[in-house]
N, C-alpha and C positions, 0 to 999 in steps of 0.2 A: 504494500500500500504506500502510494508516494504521498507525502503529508504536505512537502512546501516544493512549488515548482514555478521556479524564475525565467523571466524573461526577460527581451530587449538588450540585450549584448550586441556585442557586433563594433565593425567597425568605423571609427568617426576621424575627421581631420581633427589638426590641435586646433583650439578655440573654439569647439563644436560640440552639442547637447548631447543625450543618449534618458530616454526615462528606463530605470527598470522596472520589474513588477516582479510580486511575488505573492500565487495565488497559495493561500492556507487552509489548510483542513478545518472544517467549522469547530470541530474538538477541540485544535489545539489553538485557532486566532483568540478565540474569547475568553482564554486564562493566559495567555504570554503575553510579553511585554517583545513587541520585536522587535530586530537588528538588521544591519546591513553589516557583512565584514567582506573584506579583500585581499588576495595574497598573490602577491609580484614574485617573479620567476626566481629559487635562490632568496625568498622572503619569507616571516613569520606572517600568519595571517593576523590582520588588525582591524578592528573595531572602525567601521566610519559612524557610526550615527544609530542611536535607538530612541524608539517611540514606546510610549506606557498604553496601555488601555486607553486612559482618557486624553489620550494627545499629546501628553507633555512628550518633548522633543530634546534629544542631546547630538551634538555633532560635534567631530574632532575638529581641533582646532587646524587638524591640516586641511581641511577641505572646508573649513566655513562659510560661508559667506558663494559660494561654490554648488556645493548638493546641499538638498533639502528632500527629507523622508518627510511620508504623510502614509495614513491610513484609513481606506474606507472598510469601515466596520459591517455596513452591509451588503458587500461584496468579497468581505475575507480575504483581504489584498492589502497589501503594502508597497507603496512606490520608495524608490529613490532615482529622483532628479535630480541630474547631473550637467554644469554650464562650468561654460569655460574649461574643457579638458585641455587635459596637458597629455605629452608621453608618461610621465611619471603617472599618469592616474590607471596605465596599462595594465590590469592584474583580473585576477576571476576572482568575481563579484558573490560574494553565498549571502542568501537571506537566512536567517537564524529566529526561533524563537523559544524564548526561555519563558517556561511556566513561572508563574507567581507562588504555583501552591508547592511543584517539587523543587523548582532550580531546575529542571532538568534540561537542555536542551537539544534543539531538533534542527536539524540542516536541509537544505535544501542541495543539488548537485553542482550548483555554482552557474554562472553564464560569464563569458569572456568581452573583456571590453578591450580592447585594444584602438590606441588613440596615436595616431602615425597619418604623415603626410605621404 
């Protein structure tokens, strides 16, 4: 059973948009708190940004002002918008979501962004 399954990867010039998505299993969207993470070739994977239940919003400060995650809650989806890429933003993208009641968390298979002229 695939639980979280991402979208809108792919490839974009530098200074170019890409939204991902990431559709949730209605079990686990309405107790987790989700995530976007990303992990560059030869990289640790790294937290960009998590959203709560009720929308509150965290973004690293490497990419601020940059991506913005949202969540529509009745469609069991989570975006991350993405402006003004760079190459360094080139890495596979996982949406994550960690339950509020175990901690547990749940992955999705990743999707590839790759941002080159």
């Amino acid at each position: 059973q695939v639980l979280l399954v991402e979208s809108g990867g792919g490839l974009v010039q530098p200074g170019g948009s890409l939204r991902l998505s990431c559709a949730v299993s209605s079990s686990i969207f309405s107790i987790s708190t989700m995530g976007w993470y990303r992990q560059a070739p030869g990289k640790r994977r790294e937290l960009i940004a998590r959203i709560t239940r009720s929308g509150e919003t965290n973004v690293e400060d490497s990419v601020k002002g940059r991506f913005t995650i949202s969540r529509d809650n009745a469609k069991n989806t989570v975006y991350l918008q993405m402006n003004n890429l760079n190459p360094d933003d080139t890495a596979v993208y996982y949406c994550n979501a960690r339950s509020v009641i175990s901690l547990r968390d749940t992955w999705g298979q990743g999707t590839q962004v790759t941002v080159s002229s």
